[in-house]
C-alpha positions as CSV (number, residue, x, y, z in Angstrom):
1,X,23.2,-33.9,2.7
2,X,20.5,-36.2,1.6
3,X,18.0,-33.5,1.4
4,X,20.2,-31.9,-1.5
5,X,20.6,-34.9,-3.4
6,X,17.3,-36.1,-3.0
7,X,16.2,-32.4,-4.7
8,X,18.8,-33.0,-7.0
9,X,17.6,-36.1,-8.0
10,X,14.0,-34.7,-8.1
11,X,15.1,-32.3,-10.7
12,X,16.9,-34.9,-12.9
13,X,14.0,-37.3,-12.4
14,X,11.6,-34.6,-14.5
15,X,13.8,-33.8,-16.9
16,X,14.5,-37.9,-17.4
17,X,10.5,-38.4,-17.3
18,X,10.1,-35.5,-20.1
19,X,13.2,-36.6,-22.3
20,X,11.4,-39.7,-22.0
21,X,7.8,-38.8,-22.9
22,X,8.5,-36.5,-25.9
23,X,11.3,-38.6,-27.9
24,X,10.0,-41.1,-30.9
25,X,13.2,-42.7,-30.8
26,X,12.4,-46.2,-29.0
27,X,16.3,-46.8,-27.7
28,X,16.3,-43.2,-26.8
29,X,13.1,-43.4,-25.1
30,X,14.9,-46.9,-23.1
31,X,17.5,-44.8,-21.9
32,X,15.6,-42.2,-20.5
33,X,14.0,-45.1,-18.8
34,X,17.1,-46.3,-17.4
35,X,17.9,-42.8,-16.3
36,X,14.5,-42.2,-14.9
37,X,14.7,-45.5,-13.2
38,X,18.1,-45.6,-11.4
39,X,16.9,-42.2,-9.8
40,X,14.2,-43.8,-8.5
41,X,16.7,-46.0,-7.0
42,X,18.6,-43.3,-5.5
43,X,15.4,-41.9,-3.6
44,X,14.5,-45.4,-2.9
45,X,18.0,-45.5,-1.2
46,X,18.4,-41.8,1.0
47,X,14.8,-41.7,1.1
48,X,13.7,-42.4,5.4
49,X,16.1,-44.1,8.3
50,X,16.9,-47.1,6.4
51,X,15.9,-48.2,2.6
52,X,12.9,-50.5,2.2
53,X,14.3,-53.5,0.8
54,X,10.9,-53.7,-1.0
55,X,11.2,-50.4,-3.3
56,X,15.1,-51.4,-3.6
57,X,14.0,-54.8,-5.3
58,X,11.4,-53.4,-7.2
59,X,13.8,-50.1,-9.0
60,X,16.8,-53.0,-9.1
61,X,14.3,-55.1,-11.1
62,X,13.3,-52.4,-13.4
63,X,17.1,-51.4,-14.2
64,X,18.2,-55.0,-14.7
65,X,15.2,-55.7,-17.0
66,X,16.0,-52.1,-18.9
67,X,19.6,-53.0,-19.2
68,X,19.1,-56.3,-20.6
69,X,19.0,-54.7,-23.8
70,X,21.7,-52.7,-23.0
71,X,23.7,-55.6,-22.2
72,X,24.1,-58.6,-24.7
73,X,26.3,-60.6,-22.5
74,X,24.9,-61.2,-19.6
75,X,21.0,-62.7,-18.9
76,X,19.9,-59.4,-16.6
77,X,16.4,-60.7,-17.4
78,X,17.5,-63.7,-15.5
79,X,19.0,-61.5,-12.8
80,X,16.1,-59.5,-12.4
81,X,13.9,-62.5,-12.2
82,X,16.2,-64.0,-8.7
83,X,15.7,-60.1,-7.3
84,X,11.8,-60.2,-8.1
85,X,10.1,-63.2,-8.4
86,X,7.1,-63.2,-10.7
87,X,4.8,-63.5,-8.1
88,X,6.6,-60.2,-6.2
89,X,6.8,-58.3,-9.6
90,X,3.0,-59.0,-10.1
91,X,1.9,-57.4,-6.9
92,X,-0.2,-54.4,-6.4
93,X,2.1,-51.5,-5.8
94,X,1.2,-48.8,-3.7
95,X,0.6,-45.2,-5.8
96,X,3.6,-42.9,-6.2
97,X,1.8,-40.1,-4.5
98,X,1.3,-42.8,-1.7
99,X,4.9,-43.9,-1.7
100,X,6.8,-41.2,-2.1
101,X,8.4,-41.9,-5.2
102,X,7.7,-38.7,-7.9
């Protein structure tokens, strides 16, 4: 079953990647982002025996910092910052090729 999702999710991730790239529209272009990201967060999670708590922290990072300007109420930024310290969201990441995640 998570062979199907995951090419499901492979799929959506182009199109969100595409819809991302060729819109001028900033808020359009953020939720493409959002999109693009939380998939990434669904391979991060199916992806292997158990999900590296390392990609899961960086993809949550990226959709709380996306959706704090999504979300007026709440300080996702501040969120974000207690899932991925600076000094964590600083860090050399490893390729996408390399990780897995395209």
């Amino acid at each position: 079953m998570q062979d199907a999702i995951l090419d499901l999710v492979r799929q959506a991730h182009a199109l969100a990647e595409s819809a991302a790239v060729a819109t001028h529209d900033p808020q359009t272009r953020k939720r493409f982002v959002l999109a693009d990201l939380s998939l990434h967060l669904v391979q991060a999670a199916l992806r292997g025996e158990q999900p590296d708590p390392a990609m899961l922290k960086r993809y949550l990072f990226g959709v709380l910092t996306v959706c704090d300007g999504f979300v007026h109420d709440l300080d996702l930024k501040a969120m974000a910052a207690a899932v991925l310290p600076a000094e964590e969201a600083t860090a050399p990441t490893q390729p996408a090729a390399a990780s897995g995640n395209g």
